[in-house]
C-alpha positions, 0 to 999 in steps of 0.5 A: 704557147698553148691555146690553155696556157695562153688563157692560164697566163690571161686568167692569172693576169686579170684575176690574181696579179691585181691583187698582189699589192693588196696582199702584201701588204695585208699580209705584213700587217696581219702577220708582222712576224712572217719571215718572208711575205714575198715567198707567201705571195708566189706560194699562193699564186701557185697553188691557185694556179695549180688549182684552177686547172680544176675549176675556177674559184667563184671568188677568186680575191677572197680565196687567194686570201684565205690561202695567203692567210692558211700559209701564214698560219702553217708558217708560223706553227 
């Protein structure tokens, strides 16, 4: 592996993955009718991934809340 990719997966381990039971389940109760929190919580993961490559978010929980909560949104429209 990579010197970048090994420091993505450590990123991605400390700073996001912790959060991904806090997430479902703030998820399911703020967005009851959602078809698939699952596939919101890996959407979201993703696209924090994609973006850290350009710079790390100074409060990454709060942003990978907001994400979650923008595709729960577009999800339900």
């Amino acid at each position: 592996m990579k010197d970048h990719d090994t420091e993505q997966v450590r990123w991605f381990v400390d700073e996001l993955l912790s959060h991904e039971d806090d997430l479902r389940a703030w998820l399911k109760a703020r967005f009851p009718v959602v078809r698939d929190v699952n596939d919101l919580v890996q959407e979201a993961f993703s696209r924090l991934l994609k973006t850290h490559d350009s710079g790390p978010a100074l409060n990454r929980s709060a942003y990978l809340f907001v994400v979650s909560r923008n595709l729960a949104l577009n999800q339900l429209r």
